[in-house]
C-alpha positions in Angstrom: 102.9 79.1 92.0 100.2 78.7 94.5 100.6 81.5 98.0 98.9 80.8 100.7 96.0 83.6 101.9 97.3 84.8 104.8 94.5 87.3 105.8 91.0 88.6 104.3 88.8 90.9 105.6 85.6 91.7 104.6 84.0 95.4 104.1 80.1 95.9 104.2 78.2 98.4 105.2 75.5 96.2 106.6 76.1 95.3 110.3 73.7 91.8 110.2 76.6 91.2 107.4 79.5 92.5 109.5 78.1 90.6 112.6 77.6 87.0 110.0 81.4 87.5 109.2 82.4 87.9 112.6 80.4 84.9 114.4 82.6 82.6 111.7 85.9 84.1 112.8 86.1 86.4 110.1 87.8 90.0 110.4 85.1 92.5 109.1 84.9 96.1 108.9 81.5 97.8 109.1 82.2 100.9 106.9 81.0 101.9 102.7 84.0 100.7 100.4 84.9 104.1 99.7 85.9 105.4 102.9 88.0 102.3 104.0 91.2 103.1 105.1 93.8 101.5 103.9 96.8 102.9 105.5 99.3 101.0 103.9 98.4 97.9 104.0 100.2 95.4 101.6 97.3 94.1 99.7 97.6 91.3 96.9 94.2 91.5 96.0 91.1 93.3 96.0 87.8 91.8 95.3 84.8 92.9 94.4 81.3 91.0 94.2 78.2 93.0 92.9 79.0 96.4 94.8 80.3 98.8 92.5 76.9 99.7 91.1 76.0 100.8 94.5 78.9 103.2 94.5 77.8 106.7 94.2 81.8 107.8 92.1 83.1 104.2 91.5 85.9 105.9 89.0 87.0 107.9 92.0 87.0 104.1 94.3 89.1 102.6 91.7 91.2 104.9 91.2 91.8 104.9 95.2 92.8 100.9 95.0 94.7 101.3 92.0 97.1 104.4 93.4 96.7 102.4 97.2 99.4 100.5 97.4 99.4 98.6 94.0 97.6 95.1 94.4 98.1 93.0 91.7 95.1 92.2 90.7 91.2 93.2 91.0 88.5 90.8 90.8 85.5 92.3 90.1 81.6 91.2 89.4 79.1 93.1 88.2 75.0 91.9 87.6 74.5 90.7 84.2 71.1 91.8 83.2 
């Protein structure tokens, strides 16, 4: 069964980023991916593209998605080097 996204939005702590997302109609929050807050939202899936090396306890952020509100699945990229 194929859904239908409803709603993304993109986290980056770079504003030219932020600013790129929202010039396209994008939703985008200027913020690190560790202090995003949630607050309940009802998230099916949480992706991930070449960040979490940049995270300074990236145990501690996934075990923040994984206890958030239970998304069902985490796509995640890392540099291969």
């Amino acid at each position: 069964m194929v859904r239908e996204i409803s709603h993304v939005i993109s986290v980056n702590k770079d504003e030219a980023a932020i600013k790129k997302v929202r010039s396209k109609g994008g939703e985008a929050v200027l913020c690190r991916a560790e202090d995003l807050k949630l607050n309940g939202r009802n998230i099916d899936l949480f992706m991930s593209f070449e960040m979490l090396e940049h995270l300074t306890d990236p145990t501690r952020f996934l075990h923040k998605l994984a206890v958030s509100n239970g998304a069902s699945y985490l796509l995640m990229t890392v540099p291969y080097r």
